[in-house]
C-alpha positions as CSV (number, residue, x, y, z in Angstrom):
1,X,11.1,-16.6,-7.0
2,X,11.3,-14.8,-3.5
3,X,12.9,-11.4,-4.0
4,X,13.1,-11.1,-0.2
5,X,13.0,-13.2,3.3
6,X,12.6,-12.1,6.4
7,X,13.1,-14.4,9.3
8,X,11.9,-13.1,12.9
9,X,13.4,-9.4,12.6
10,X,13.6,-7.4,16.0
11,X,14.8,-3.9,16.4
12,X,14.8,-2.2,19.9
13,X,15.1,1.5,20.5
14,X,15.6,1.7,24.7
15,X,12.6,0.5,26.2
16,X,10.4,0.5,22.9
17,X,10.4,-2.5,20.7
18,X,9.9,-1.0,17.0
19,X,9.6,-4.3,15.1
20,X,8.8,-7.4,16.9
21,X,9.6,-10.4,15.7
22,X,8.4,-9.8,11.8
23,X,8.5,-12.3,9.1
24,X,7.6,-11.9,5.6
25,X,8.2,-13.0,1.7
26,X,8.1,-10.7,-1.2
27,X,8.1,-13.0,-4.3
28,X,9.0,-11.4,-7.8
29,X,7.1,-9.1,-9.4
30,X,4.7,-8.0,-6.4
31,X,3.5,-4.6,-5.6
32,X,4.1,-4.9,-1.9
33,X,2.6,-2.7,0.5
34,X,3.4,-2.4,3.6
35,X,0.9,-1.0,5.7
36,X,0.3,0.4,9.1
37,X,-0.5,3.4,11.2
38,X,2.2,6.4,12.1
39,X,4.9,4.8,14.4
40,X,4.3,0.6,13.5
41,X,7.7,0.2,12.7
42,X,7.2,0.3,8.7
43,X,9.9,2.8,8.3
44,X,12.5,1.1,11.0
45,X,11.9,-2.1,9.0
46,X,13.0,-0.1,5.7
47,X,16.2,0.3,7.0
48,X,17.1,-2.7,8.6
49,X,16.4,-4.4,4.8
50,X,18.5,-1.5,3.2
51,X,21.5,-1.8,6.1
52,X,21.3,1.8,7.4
53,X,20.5,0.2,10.7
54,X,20.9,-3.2,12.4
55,X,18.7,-5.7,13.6
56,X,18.9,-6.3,17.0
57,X,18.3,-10.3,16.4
58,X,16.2,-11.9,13.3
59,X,17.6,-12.1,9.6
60,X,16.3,-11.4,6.1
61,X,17.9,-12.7,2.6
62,X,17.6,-10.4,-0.9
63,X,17.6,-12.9,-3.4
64,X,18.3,-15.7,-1.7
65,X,22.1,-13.9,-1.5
66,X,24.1,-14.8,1.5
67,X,25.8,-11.3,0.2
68,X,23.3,-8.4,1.4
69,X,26.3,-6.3,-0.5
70,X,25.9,-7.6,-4.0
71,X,22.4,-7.9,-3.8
72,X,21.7,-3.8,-2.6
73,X,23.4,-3.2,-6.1
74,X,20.4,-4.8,-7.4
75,X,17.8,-2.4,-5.1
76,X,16.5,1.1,-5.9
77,X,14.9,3.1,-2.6
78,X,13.4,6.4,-1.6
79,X,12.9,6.6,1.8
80,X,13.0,10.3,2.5
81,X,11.9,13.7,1.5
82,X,13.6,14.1,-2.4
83,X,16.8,16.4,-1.9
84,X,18.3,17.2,-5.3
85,X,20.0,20.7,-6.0
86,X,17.9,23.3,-6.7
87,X,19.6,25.3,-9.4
88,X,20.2,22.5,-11.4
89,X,18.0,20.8,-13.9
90,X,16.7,17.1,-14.0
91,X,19.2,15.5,-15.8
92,X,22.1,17.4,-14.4
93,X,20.9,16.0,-11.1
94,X,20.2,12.5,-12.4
95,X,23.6,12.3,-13.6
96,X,25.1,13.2,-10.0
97,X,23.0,10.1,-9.2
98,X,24.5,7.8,-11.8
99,X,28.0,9.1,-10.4
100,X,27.3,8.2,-7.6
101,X,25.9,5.2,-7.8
102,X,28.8,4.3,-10.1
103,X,26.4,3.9,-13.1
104,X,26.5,4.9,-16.5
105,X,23.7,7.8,-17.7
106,X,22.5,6.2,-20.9
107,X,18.8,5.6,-19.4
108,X,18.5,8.9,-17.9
109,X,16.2,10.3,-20.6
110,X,14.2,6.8,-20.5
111,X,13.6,7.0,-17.1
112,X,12.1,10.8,-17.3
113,X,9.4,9.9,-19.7
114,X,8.6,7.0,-17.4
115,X,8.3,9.8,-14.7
116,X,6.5,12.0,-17.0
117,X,8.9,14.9,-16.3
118,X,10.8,14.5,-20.0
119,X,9.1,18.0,-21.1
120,X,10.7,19.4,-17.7
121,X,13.9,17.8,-18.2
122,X,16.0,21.0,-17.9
123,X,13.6,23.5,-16.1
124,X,15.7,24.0,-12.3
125,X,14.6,21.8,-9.3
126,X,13.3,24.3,-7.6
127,X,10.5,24.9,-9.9
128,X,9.2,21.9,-9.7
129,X,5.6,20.9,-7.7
130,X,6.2,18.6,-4.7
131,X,4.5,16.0,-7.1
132,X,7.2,16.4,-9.7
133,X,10.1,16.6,-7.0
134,X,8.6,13.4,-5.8
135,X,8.4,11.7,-9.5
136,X,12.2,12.9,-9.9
137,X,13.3,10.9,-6.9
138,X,11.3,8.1,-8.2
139,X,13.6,8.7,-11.6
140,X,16.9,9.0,-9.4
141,X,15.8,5.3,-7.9
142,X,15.4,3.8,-11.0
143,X,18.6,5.1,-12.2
144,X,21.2,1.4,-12.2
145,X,18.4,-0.4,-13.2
146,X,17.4,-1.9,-10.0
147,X,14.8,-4.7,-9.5
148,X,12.7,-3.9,-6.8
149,X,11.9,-0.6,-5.6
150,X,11.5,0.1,-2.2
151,X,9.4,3.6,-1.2
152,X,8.8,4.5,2.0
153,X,5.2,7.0,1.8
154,X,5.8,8.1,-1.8
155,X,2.7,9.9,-1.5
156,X,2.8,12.0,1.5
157,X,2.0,15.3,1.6
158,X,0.8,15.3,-2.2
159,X,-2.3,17.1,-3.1
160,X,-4.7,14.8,-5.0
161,X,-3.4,15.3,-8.5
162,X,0.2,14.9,-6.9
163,X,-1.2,11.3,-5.6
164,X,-2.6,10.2,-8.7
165,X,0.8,10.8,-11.1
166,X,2.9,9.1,-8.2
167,X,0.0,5.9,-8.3
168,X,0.2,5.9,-12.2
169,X,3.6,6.2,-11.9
170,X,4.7,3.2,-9.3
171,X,2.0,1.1,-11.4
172,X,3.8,1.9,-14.8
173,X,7.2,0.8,-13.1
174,X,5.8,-2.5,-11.8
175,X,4.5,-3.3,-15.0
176,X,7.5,-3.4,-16.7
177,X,8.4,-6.7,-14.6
178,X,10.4,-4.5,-11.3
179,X,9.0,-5.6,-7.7
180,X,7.7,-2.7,-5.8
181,X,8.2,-2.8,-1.8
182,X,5.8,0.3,-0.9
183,X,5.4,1.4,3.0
184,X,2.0,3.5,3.9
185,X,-0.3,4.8,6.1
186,X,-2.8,5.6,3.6
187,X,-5.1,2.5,3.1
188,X,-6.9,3.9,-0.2
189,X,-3.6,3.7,-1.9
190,X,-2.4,0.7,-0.5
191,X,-5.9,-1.2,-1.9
192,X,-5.3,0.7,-5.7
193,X,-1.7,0.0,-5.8
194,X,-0.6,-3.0,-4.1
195,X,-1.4,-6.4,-5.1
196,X,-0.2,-7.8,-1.8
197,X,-0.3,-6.4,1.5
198,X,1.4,-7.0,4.7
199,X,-0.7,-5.0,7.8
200,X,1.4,-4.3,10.6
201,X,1.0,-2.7,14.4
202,X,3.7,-1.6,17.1
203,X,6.1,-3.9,15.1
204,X,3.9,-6.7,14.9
205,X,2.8,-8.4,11.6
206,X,-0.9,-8.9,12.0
207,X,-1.8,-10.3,8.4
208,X,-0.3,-10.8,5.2
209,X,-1.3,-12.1,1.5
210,X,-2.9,-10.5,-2.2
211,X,-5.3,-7.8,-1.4
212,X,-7.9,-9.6,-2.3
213,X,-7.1,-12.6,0.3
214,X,-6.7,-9.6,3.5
215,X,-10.4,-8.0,1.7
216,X,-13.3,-10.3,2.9
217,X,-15.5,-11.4,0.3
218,X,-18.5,-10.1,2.2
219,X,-20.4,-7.7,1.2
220,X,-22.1,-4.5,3.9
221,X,-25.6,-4.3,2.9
222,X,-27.6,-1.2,4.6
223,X,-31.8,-2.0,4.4
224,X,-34.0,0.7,5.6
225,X,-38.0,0.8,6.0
226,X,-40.7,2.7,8.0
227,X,-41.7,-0.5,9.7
228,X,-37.8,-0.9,11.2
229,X,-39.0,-3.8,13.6
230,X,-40.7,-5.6,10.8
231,X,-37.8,-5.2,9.0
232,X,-35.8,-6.7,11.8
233,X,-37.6,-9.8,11.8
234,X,-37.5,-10.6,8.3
235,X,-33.6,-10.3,8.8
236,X,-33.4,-13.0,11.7
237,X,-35.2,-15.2,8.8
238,X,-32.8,-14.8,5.7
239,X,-29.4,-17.0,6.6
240,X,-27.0,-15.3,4.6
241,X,-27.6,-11.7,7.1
242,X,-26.1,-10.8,9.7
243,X,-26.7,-7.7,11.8
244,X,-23.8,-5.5,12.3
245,X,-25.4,-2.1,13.8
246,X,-28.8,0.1,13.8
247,X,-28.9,3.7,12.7
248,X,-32.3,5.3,12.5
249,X,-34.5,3.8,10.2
250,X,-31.5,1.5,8.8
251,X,-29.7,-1.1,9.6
252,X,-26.3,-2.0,8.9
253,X,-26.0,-5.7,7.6
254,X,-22.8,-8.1,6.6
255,X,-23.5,-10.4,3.9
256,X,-22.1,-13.3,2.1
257,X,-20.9,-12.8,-1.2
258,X,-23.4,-13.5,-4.3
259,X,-25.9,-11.6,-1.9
260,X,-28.9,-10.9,-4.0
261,X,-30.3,-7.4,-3.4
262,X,-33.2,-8.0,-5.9
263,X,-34.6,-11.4,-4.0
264,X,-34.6,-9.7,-0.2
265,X,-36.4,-6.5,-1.7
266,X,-39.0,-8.9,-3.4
267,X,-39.4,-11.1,-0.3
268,X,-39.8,-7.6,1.8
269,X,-42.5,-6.8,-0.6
270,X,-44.3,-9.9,-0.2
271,X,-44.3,-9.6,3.3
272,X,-45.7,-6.3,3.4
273,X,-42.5,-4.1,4.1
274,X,-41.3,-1.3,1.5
275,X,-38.1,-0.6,2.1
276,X,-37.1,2.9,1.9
277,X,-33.2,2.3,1.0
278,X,-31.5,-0.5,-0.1
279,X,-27.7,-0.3,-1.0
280,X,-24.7,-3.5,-1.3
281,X,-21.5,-2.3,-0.9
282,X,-18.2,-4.1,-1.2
283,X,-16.5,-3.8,1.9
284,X,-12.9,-2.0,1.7
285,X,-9.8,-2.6,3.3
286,X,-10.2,0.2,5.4
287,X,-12.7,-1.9,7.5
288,X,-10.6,-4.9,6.8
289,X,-7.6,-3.0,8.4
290,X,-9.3,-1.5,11.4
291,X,-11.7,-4.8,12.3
292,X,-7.6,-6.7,11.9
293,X,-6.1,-3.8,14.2
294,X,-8.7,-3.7,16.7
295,X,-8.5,-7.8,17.3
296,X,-4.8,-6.7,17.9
């Protein structure tokens, strides 16, 4: 079941063209990240889905709803900095959420365990970490019982312990059946988080699927030896190799997957050529994103 449709959205700001044209489906249950550098229209396209601002032409569906006002009752967002009062506790500030939201406050102390903030409960706002501010605004979204979740960089600015209870947390809340809609400019938690991914660039969608569709199958393999030349000519023999680059006495190879580093160090050795360094690495979706963004 598709959660959300969007159909050709365009949004112009004067001269500059924030989204272009972008089409995409979030079925049910995803964790969808939507991913792209500072200023590639992620946050622009946020709001046009959430009606704070208006498409210049395109359209996109929530729920296959032709009423974008019943359905929002049926969305939770962040998209800014968390703003509660600070003299007040959690749960006094979750319940001027539910108010006004027009919800009741019967989950309020569910949702703070989810958060891990239920010891905290009634310690003042403004004692809290900018991880634990962060986690309450994650509370405050759930609050209605929304399901999807849209975030728009729910872990900027976080130190790394910050990061981590924000990841476990947006993990723990998809797997309890909610769809996740997560924009970000950070790739590393874009490939731990999401399982689908839709890259985009000056508005543009460039490539969209699972994570493990966008993530090539290929593996970088870097070979060293003292003999580098030798070593180049026993690569141009083995098929599944392919030279990428040259640093000192390595190289930098692109392999296809079920590459076996046990057969090329034994064929090395028969040939007469130790190698000196040997490692197979999986290749990330950082170099995924930047080999995608650089063709674009």
């Amino acid at each position: 079941m598709s959660v959300l449709r969007i159909d050709q959205l365009t949004k112009n700001y004067g001269a500059i063209r924030a989204v272009d044209h972008l089409s995409l489906t979030v079925e049910a249950g995803n964790i969808y990240g939507i991913l792209g550098p500072n200023g590639s229209g992620k946050t622009t396209t946020l709001g046009m889905i959430l009606g704070i601002t208006h498409p210049d032409s395109g359209s996109f569906s929530w729920f296959d709803s032709p009423d974008p006002h019943s359905a929002r009752r049926r969305i939770g967002a962040l998209l800014e900095t968390p703003n509660f009062y600070p003299y007040l506790n959690a749960v006094d500030n979750l319940k001027i959420v539910a108010a006004i939201k027009g919800r009741g406050e019967e989950a309020i102390e569910e949702h703070l365990r989810l958060v891990r903030l239920h010891e905290r409960r009634h310690s003042k706002f403004k004692t809290y970490s900018l991880g634990m501010k962060q986690r309450l605004a994650i509370a405050g979204a759930l609050v209605g019982d929304p399901d999807v979740l849209i975030f728009d960089e729910p872990t900027n600015g976080l130190d790394p312990e910050g990061i981590a209870e924000v990841r476990e947390t947006l993990m723990k809340i998809a797997a309890r059946g909610k769809t996740v809609i997560m924009a970000s400019h950070i790739l590393d938690e874009v490939e731990k988080i999401c399982s689908h991914v839709a890259i985009i660039k000056r508005g543009k969608l460039l490539a969209t699927g699972t994570v493990g569709a966008i993530l090539s199958n290929n593996v970088t393999v870097e070979i060293g030896a003292a003999d580098i030349q030798a070593l180049k000519r026993l690569i141009q023999e083995e098929e599944e190799l392919h030279f990428v680059s040259e640093s000192g006495d390595r190289l930098i190879l692109d392999a296809e997957a079920g590459f076996s580093a046990e057969r090329i160090n034994e064929v090395a050795f028969k040939q007469g050529i130790i190698l000196t360094h040997l490692s197979v690495k999986q290749r990330s979706l950082e170099s995924e994103f930047l080999e995608i963004t650089r063709q674009n």
